[in-house]
Each structure stands twice: as structure tokens, then as C-alpha cells.
C-alpha positions in Angstrom: 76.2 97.0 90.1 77.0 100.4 91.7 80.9 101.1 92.7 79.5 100.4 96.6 78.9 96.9 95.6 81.7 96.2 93.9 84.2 97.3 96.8 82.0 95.1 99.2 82.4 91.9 97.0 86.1 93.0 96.3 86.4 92.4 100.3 84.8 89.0 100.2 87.3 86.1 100.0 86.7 82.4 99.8 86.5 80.8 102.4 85.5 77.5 101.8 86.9 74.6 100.3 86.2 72.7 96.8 84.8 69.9 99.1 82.4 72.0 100.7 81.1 74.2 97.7 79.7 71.0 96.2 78.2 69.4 99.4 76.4 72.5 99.4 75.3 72.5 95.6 74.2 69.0 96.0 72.0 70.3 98.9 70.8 72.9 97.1 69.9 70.4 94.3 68.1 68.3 96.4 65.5 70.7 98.0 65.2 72.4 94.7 63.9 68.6 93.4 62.3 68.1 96.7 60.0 71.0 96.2 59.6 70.7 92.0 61.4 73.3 91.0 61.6 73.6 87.1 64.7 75.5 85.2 62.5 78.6 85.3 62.2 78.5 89.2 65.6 77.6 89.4 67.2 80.9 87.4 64.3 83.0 89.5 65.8 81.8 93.0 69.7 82.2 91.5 68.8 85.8 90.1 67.0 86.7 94.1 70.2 84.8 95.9 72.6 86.8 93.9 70.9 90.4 94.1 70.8 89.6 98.2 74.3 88.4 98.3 75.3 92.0 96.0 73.6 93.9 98.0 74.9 92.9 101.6 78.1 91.2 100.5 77.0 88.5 102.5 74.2 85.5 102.8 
């Protein structure tokens, strides 16, 4: 991660609660079942979420 990225992501501050986070993981979880996803596409998808959230600081 280049020093650009890092002062981005140092900006970013949580915003949402506990509550929130895991309604969203359980939707997450449930199109990710919905559409088969295996453990393989799973860490594929993670790996593309989290270089588009590094590289905009945002999703």
C-alpha cells in the first residue's frame, strides 16, 4: 500500500454501528450463498472489495 493510500484510509472513520456491520455481513452472506459462491470465490471477491476500497478510500 503506497503512503497515498494509507493517509486516505487514515481519514476514514467508522461510521456505523456494531448492529449495522453485521446486518450487512449477513447480507453479504446471503447473496454470496444465493449465487454458490465457494471459499475460493469468496477470498477472490474480499481481495477485489478491498483493493477498490484502498484505492478510493471509499465503496
Amino acid at each position: 500500500m503506497d503512503e497515498h493510500t494509507k493517509e486516505k484510509l487514515t481519514d476514514v472513520v467508522k461510521v456505523q454501528s456494531k448492529d449495522v456491520e453485521d446486518q450487512v455481513t449477513g447480507m453479504i452472506l446471503d447473496l454470496l450463498e444465493q449465487k454458490g459462491f465457494t471459499f475460493a470465490n469468496f477470498e477472490s471477491v474480499v481481495a477485489r472489495v478491498k483493493s477498490q476500497y484502498q484505492n478510493n478510500a471509499t465503496i
